[in-house]
N, C-alpha and C positions, 0 to 999 in steps of 0.2 A: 290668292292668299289662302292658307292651308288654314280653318279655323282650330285654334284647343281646346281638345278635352276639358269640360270640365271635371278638376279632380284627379287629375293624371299624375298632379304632384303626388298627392296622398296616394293613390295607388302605388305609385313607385315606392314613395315611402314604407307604406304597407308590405309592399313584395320584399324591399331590405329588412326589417325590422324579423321578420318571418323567416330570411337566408341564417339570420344572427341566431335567432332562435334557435333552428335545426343543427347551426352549428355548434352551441351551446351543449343542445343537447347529447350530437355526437361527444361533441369532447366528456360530458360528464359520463354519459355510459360504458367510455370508454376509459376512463379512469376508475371506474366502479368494474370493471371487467378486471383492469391489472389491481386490484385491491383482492377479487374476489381469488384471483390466482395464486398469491399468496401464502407459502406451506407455513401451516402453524408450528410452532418450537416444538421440537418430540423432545420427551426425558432426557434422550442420549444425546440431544444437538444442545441443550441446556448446560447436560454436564461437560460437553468437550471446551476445551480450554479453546480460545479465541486468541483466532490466526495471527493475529496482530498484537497479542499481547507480549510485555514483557517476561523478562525471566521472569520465573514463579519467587524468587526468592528477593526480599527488598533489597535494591540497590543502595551502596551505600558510597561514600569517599569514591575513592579515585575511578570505581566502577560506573559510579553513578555518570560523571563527567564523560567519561567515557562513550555509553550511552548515547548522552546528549551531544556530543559531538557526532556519533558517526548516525546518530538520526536528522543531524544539519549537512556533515559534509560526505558521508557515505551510500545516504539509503538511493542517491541516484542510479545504483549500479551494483550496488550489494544488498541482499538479503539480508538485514539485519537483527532480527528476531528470530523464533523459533519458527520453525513451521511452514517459512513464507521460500516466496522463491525470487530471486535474485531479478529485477526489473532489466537487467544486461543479463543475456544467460551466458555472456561467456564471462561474466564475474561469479566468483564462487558466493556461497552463504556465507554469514562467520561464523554460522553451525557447522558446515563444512570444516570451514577454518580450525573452529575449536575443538572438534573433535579430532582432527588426524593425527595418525598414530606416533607416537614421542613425543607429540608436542607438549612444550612446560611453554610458563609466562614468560619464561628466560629467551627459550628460544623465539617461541611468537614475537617478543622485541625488537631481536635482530634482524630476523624476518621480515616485521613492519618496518624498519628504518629503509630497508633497500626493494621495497614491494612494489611499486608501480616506476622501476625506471627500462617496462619497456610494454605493450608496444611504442608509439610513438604518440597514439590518442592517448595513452596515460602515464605520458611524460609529469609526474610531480613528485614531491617527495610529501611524506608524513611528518610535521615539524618533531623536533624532537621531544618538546613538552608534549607533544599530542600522542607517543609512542607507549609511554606508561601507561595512560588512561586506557586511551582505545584495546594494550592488551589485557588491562585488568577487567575490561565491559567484555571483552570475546572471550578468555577465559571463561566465564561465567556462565557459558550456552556447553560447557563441557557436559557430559551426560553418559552414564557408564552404559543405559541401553540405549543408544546413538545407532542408525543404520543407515547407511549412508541411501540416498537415494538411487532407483534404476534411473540408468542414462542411455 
């Protein structure tokens, strides 16, 4: 018969309590490290407009709608703001979009109405009430100094 330690619990306990400890304390050091690495805001990252924002100018009526549809049924796979890049790259932006050259809201409509009937993964159509909207929000990313990005 093997007799027991007296105390063996508590030391074991003691040796856990001590593992939790150390690893406590990694984790906070370790979190005070990626705090400390942190770049603080310079003037010019202050002033630059943010990536995700919207158009600079308030949305209104049928833009507005717009907007909020294609940041529900669009942003899976388009770029839909300024700035940003398209989460599918082989979907264009709609800054892309809205800038290419002759394009009116007139055509952009006709355009949307017959826009995704190919390849085969973007078999759908744009309902036709959705057609107005969506081209009155893409419209709105139009911009006379617009340059298209290197590809």
């Amino acid at each position: 018969m093997t007799a027991k330690r007296p105390g063996l619990m508590f030391e074991m306990a003691k040796r856990g309590q001590k593992r939790v400890m150390r690893s406590q304390t990694v984790l906070i050091l370790g979190a005070v490290t990626l705090v400390a690495c942190q770049t603080a805001p310079t003037p010019a990252m202050e002033a630059a407009p943010a990536m995700d924002a919207a158009p600079a100018m308030p949305l209104l009526g049928p833009a507005k709608a717009g907007f909020d549809m294609s940041e529900a049924l669009c942003s899976g796979c388009h770029a839909i703001r300024v700035n940003e890049i398209s989460p599918n790259p082989n979907s264009p932006t709609f800054e892309m979009i809205a800038n290419t050259q002759g394009l009116t809201e007139v055509t952009l409509r006709d355009w949307l109405r017959d826009s995704h009937n190919f390849p085969e993964r973007m078999n759908f159509e744009v309902a036709a009430d959705d057609v107005d909207v969506l081209a009155a929000y893409i419209i709105t990313l139009r911009r006379d100094d617009y340059t298209p990005p290197n590809q």
